[in-house]
SEKOLMI-944440 format. One record per residue (C-alpha): residue number from 1; residue in three letters; x, y, z. Coordinates in Angstrom, 1 decimal. Layout:
N
<rolo numi="NUM" kegu="Ala" xx="X" yy="Y" zz="Z"/>
...
***
This chain:
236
<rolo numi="1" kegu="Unk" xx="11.4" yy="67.4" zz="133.3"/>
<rolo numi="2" kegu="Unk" xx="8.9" yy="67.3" zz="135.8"/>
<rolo numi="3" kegu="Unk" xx="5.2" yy="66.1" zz="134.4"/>
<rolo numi="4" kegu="Unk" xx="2.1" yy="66.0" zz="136.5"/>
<rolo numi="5" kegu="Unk" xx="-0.9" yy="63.7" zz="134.9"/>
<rolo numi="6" kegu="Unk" xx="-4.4" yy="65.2" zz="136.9"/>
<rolo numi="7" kegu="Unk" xx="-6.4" yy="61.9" zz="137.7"/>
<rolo numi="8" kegu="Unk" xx="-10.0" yy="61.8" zz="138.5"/>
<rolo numi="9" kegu="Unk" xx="-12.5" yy="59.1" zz="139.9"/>
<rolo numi="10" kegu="Unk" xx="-13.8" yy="58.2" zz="136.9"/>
<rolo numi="11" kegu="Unk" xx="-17.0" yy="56.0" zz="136.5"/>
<rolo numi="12" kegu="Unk" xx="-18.0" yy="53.8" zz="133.8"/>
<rolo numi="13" kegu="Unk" xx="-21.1" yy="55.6" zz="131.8"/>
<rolo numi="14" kegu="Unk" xx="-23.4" yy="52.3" zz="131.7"/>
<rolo numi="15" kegu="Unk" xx="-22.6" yy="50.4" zz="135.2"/>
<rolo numi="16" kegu="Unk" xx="-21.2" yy="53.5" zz="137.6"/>
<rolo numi="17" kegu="Unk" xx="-18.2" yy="51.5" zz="138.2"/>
<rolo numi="18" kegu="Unk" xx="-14.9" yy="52.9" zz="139.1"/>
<rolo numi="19" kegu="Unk" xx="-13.0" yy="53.3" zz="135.6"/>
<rolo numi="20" kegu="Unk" xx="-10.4" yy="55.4" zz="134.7"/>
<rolo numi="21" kegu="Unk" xx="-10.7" yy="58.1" zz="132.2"/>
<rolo numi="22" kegu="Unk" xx="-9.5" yy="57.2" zz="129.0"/>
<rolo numi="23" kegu="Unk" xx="-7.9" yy="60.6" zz="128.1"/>
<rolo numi="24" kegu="Unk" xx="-6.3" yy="60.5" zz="131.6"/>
<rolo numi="25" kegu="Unk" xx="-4.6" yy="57.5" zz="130.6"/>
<rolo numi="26" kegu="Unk" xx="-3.5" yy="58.5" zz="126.9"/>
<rolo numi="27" kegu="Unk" xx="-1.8" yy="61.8" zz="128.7"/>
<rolo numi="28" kegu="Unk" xx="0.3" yy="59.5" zz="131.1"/>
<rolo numi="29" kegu="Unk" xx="1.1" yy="57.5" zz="127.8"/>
<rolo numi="30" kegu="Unk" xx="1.8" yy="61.2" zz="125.9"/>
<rolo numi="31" kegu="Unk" xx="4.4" yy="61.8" zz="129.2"/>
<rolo numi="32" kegu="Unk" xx="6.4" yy="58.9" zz="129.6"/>
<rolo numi="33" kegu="Unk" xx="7.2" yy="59.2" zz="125.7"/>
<rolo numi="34" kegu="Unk" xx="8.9" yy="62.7" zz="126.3"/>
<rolo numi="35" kegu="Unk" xx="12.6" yy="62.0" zz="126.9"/>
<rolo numi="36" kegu="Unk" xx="14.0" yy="62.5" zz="130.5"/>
<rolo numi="37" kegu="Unk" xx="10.2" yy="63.3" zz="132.1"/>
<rolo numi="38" kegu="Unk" xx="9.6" yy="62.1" zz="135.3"/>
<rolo numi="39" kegu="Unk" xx="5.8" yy="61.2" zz="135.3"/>
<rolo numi="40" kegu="Unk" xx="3.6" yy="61.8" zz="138.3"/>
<rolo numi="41" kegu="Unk" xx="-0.4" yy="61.5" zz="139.2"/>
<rolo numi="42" kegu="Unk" xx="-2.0" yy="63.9" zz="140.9"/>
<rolo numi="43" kegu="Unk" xx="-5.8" yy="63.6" zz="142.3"/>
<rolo numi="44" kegu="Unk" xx="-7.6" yy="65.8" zz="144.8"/>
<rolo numi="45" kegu="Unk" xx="-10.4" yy="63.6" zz="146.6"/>
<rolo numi="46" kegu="Unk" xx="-11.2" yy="60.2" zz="148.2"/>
<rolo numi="47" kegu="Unk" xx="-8.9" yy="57.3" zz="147.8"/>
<rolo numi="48" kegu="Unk" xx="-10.6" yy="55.7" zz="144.4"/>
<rolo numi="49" kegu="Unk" xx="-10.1" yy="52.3" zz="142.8"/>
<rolo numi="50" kegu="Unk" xx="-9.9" yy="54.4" zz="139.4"/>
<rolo numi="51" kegu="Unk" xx="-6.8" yy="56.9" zz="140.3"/>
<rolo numi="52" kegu="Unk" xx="-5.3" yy="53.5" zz="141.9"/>
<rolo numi="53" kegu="Unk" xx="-5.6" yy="51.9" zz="138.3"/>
<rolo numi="54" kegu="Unk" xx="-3.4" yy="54.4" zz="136.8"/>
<rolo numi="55" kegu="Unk" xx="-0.4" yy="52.5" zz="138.2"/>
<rolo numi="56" kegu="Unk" xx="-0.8" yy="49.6" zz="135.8"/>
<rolo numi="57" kegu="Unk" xx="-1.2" yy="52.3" zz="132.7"/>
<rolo numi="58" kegu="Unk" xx="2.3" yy="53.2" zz="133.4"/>
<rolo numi="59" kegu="Unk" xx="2.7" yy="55.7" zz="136.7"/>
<rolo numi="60" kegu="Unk" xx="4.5" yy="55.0" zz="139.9"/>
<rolo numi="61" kegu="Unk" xx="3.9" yy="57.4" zz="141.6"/>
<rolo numi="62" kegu="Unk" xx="0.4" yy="59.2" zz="142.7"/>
<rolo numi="63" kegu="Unk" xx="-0.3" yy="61.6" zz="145.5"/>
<rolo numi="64" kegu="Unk" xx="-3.9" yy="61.9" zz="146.6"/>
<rolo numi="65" kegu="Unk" xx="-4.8" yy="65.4" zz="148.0"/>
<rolo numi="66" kegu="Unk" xx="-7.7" yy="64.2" zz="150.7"/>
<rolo numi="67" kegu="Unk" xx="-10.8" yy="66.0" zz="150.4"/>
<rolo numi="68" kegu="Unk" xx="-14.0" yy="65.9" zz="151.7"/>
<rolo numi="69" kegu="Unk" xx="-17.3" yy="65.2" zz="149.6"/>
<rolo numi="70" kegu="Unk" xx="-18.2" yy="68.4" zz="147.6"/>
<rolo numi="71" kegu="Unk" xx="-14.9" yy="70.5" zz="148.4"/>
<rolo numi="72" kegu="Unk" xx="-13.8" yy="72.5" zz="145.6"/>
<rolo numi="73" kegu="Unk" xx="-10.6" yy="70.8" zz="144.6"/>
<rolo numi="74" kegu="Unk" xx="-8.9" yy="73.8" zz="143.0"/>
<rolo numi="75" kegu="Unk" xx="-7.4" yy="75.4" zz="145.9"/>
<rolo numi="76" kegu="Unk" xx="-6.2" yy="72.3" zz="147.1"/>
<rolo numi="77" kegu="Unk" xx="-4.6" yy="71.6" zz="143.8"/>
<rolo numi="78" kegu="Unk" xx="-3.1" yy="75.1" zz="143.1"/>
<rolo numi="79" kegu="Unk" xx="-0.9" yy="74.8" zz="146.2"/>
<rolo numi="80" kegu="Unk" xx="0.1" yy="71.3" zz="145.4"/>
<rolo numi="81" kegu="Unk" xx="1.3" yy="72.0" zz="142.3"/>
<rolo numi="82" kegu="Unk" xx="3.1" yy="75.4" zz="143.3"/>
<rolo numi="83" kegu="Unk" xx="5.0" yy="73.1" zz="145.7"/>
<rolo numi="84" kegu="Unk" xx="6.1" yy="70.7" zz="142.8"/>
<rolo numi="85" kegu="Unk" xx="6.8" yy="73.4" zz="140.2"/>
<rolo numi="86" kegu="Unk" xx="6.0" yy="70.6" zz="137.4"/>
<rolo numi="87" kegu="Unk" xx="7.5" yy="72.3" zz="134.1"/>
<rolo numi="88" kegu="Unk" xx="3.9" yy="70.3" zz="132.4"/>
<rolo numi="89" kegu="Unk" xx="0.7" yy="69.7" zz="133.8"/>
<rolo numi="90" kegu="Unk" xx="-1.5" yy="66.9" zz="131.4"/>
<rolo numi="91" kegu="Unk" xx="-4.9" yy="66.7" zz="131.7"/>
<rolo numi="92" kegu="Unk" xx="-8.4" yy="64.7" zz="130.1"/>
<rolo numi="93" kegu="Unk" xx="-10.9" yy="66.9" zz="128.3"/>
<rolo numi="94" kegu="Unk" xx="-13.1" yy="66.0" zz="131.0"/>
<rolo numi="95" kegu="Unk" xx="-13.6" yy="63.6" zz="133.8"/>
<rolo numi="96" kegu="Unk" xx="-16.0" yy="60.6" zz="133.6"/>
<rolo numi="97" kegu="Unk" xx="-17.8" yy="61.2" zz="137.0"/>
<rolo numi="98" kegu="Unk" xx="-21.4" yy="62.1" zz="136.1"/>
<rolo numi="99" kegu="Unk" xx="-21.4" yy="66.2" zz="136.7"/>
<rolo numi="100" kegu="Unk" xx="-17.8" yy="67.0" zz="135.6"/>
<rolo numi="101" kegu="Unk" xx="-17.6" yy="70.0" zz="134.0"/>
<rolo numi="102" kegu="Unk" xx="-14.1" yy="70.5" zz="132.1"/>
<rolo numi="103" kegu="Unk" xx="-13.6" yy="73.7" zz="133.7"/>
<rolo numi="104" kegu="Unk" xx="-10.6" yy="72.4" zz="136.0"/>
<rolo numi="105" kegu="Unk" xx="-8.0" yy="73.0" zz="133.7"/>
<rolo numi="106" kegu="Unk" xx="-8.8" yy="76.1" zz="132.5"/>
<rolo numi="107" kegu="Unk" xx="-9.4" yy="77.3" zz="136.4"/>
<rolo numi="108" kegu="Unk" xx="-6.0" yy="76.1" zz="137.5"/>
<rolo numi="109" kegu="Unk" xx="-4.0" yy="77.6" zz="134.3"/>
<rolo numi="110" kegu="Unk" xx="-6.1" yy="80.8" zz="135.1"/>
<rolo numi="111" kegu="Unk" xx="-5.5" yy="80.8" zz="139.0"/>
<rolo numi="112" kegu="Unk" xx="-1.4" yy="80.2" zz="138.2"/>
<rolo numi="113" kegu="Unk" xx="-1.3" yy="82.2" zz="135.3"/>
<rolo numi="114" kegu="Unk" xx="-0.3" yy="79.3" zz="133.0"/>
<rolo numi="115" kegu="Unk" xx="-0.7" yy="79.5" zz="129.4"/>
<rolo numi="116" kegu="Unk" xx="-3.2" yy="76.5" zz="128.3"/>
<rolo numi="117" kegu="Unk" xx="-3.7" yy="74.3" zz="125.4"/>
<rolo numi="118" kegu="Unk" xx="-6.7" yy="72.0" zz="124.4"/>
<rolo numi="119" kegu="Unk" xx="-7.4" yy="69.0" zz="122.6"/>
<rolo numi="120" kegu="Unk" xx="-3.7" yy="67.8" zz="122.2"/>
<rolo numi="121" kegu="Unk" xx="-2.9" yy="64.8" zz="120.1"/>
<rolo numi="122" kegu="Unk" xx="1.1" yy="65.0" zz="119.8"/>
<rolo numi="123" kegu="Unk" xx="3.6" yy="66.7" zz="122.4"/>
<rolo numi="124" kegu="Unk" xx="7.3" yy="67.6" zz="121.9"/>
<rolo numi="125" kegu="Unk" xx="8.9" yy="69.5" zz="124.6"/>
<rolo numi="126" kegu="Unk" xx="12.6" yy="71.7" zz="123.8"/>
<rolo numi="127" kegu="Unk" xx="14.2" yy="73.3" zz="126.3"/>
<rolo numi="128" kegu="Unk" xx="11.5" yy="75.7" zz="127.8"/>
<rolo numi="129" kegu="Unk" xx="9.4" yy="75.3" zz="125.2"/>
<rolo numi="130" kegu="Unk" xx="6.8" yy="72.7" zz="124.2"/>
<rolo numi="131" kegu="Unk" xx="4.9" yy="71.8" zz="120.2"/>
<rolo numi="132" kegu="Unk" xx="1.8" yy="70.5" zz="120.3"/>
<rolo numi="133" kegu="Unk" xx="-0.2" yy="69.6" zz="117.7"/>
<rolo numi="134" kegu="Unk" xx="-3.9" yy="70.4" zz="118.7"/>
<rolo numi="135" kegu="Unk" xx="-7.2" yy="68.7" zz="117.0"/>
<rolo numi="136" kegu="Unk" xx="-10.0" yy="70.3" zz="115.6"/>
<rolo numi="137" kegu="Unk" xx="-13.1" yy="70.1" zz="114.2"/>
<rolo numi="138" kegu="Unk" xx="-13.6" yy="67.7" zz="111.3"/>
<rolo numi="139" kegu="Unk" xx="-10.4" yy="66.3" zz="111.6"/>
<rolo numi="140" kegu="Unk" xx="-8.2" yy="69.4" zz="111.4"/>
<rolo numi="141" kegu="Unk" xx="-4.9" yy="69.7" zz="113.2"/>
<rolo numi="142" kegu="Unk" xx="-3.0" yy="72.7" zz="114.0"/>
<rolo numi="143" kegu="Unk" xx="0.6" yy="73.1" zz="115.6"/>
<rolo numi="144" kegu="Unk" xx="1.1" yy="75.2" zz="118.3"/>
<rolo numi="145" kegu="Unk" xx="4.5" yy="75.7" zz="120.8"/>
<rolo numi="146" kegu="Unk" xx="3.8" yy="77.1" zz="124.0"/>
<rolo numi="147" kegu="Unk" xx="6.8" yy="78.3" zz="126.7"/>
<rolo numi="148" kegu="Unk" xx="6.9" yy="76.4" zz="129.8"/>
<rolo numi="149" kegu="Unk" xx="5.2" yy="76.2" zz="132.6"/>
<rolo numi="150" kegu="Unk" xx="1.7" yy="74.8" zz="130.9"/>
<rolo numi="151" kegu="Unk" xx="-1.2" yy="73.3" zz="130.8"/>
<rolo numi="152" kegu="Unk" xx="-2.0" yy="70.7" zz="128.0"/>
<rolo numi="153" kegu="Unk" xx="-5.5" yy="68.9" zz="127.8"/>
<rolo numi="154" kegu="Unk" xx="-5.7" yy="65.4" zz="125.5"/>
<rolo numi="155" kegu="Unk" xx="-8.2" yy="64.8" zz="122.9"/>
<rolo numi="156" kegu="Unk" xx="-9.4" yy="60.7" zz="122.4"/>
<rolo numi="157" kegu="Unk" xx="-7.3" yy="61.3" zz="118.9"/>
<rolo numi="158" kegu="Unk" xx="-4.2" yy="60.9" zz="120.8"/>
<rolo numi="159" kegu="Unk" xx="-2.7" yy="57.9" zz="120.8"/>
<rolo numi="160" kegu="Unk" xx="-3.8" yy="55.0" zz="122.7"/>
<rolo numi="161" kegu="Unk" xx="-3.1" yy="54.3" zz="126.8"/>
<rolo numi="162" kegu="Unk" xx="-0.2" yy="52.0" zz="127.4"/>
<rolo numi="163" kegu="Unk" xx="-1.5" yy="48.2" zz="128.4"/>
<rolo numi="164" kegu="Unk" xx="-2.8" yy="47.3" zz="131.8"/>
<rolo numi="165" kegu="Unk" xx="-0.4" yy="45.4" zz="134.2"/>
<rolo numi="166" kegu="Unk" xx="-1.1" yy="43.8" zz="137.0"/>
<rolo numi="167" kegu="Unk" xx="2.3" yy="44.1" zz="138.4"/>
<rolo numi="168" kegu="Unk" xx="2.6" yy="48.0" zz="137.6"/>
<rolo numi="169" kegu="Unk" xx="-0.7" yy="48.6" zz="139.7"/>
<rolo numi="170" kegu="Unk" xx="0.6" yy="46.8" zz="143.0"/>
<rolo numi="171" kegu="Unk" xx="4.2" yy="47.8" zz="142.5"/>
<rolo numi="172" kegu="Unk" xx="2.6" yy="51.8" zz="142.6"/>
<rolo numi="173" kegu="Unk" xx="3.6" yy="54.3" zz="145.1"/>
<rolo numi="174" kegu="Unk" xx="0.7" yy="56.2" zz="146.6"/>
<rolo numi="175" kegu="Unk" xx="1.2" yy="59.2" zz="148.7"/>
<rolo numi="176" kegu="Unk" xx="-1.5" yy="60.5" zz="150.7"/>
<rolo numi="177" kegu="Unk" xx="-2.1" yy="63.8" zz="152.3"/>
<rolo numi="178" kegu="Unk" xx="-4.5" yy="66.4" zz="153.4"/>
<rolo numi="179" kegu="Unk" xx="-5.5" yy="68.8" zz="150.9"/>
<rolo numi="180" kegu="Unk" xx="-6.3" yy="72.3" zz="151.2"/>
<rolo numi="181" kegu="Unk" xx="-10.1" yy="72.6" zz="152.0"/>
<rolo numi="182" kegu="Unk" xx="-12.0" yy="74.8" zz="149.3"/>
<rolo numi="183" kegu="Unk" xx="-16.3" yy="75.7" zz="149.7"/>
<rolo numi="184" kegu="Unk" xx="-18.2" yy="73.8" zz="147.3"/>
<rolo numi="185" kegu="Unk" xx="-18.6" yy="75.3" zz="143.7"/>
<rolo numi="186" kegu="Unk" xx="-21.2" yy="77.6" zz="143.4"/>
<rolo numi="187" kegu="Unk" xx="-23.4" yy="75.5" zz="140.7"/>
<rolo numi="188" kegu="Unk" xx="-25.2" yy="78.7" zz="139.6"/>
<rolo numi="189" kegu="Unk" xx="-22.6" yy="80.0" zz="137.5"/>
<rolo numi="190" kegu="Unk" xx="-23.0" yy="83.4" zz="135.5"/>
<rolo numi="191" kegu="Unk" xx="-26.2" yy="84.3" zz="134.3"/>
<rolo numi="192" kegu="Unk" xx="-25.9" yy="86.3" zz="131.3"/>
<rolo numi="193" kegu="Unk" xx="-29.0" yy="87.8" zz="129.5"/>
<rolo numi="194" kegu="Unk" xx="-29.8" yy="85.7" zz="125.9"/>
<rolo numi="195" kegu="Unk" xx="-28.2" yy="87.0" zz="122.9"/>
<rolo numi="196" kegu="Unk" xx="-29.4" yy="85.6" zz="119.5"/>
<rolo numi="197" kegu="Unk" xx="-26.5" yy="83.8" zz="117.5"/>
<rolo numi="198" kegu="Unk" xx="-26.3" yy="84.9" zz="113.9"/>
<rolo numi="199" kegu="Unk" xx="-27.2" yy="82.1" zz="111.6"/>
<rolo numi="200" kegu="Unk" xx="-24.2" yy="80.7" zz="109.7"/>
<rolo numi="201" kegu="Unk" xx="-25.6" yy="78.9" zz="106.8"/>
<rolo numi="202" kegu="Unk" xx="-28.7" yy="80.6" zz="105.2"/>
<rolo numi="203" kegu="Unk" xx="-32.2" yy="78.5" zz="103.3"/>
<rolo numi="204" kegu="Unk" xx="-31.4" yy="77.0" zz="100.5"/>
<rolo numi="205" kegu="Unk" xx="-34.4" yy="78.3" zz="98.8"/>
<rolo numi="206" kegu="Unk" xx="-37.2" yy="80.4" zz="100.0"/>
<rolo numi="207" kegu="Unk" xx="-40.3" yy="78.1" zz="101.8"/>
<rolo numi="208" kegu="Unk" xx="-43.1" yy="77.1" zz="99.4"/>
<rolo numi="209" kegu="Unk" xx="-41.1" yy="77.0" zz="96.4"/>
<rolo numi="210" kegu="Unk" xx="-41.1" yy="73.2" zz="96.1"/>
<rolo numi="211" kegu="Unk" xx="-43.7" yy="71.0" zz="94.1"/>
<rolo numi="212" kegu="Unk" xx="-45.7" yy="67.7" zz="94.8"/>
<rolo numi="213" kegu="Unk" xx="-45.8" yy="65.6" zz="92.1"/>
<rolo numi="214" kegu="Unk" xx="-47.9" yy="62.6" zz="92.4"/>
<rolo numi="215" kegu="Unk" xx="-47.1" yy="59.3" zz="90.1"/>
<rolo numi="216" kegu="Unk" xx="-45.4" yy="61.4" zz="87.6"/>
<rolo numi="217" kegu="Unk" xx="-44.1" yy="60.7" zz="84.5"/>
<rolo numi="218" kegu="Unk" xx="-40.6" yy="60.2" zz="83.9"/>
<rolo numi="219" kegu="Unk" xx="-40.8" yy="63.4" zz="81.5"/>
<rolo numi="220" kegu="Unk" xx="-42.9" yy="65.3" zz="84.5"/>
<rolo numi="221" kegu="Unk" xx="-40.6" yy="64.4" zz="86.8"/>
<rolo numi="222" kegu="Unk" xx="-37.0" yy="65.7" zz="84.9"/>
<rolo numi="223" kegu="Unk" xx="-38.8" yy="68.9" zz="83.8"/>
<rolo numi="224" kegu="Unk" xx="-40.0" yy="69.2" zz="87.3"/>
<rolo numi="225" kegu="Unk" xx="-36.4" yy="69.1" zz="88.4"/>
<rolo numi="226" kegu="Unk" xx="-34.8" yy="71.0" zz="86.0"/>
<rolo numi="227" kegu="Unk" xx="-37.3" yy="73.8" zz="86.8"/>
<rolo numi="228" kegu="Unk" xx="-36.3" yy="73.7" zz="90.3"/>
<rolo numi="229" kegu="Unk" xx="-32.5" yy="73.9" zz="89.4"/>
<rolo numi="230" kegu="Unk" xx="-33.1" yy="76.6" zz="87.1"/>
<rolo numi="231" kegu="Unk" xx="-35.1" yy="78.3" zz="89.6"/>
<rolo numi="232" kegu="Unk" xx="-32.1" yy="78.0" zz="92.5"/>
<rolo numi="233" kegu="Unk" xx="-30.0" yy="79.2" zz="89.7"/>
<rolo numi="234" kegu="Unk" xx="-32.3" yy="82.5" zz="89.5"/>
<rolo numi="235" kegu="Unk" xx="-31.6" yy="82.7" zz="93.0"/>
<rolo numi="236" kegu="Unk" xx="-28.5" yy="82.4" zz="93.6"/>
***
């Protein structure tokens, strides 16, 4: 089974450096444990010290889609990837770059007509079929199976990146080719009027139905409380 990992020039948060994505490297780790999958990088872009780091997380091959500053790397991506056919395309939640969006996935999955999955912490793939367990909020999990081609992003609950070699990184394979050129995004986006969200947890109690007590009493001070339970009781 084919599996394509999307890399991007990641940048540490604190020093700008060049510095992998961390999700990017727990999704290679996530591929090479599927049985019989050939793993792949993929980045559209410059040449980056980041992507090249990904060889010594565990890939030995990457193929760098040259792009100019400020392209739009979706077209360039869409036809590499229809010229693969990868049966699984893994992706971070986001890059590490500064003014990534997260969007990428979800525009390539749209643009192929891929079904898509977010926030992945486990993958099993059977046949044409793939299980995923997904994460959600406040540690939830939910399993899902989604039919082949797809599109998986990795949550940071997945497990961990497979060590750093130095040997993997220089033993790497990197092919490099023109990419299709795309215009730059349009930064704008969709400007929708404001709607007002409906609130989802109401007051406890209505405003101005507290009391001040100043250096009570130990007596003051339990009635005082039990007055304001007994009040919340009323109004509830």
């Amino acid at each position: 089974m084919n599996i394509v990992v999307l890399l991007s020039a990641g940048r540490d948060p604190h020093s700008g450096q060049p510095r992998p994505v961390g999700v990017e490297l727990q999704a290679i780790a996530l591929a090479r444990s599927l049985p019989g999958a050939i793993v792949t990088g993929l980045h559209a872009g410059m040449a980056d010290a980041a992507v090249r780091d990904a060889f010594g997380h565990g890939l030995s091959d990457i193929t760098i889609l040259t792009l100019d500053p400020g392209n739009d790397p979706l077209p360039a991506l869409i036809a590499e990837l229809r010229h693969i056919g990868p049966a699984l395309i893994l992706a971070g939640r986001r890059g590490q770059g500064g003014t990534d969006s997260g969007q990428l996935p979800y525009r390539i999955a749209h643009a192929c007509s891929w079904p898509i999955v977010a926030d992945a912490t486990a993958i099993t793939c059977d046949g044409g079929t793939c299980h995923v367990i997904q994460s959600l909020p406040r540690g939830a999990r939910r399993r899902l199976t989604v039919s082949l081609p797809a599109m998986i992003t990795i949550h940071e609950a997945a497990p961990p990146a497979l060590p750093f070699t130095y040997r993997g990184r220089k033993a790497g394979r990197l092919h490099e080719h023109a990419g299709m050129a795309g215009p730059p995004p349009d930064p704008a986006g969709e400007i929708r009027p404001y709607r007002p969200r409906p609130k989802l947890i109401g007051e406890i109690a209505p405003a101005g139905t507290g009391v001040v007590l100043s250096s009570p009493t130990p007596d003051d001070a339990a009635a005082a409380v039990l007055a304001y339970i007994e009040r919340f009781r009323t109004l509830s």
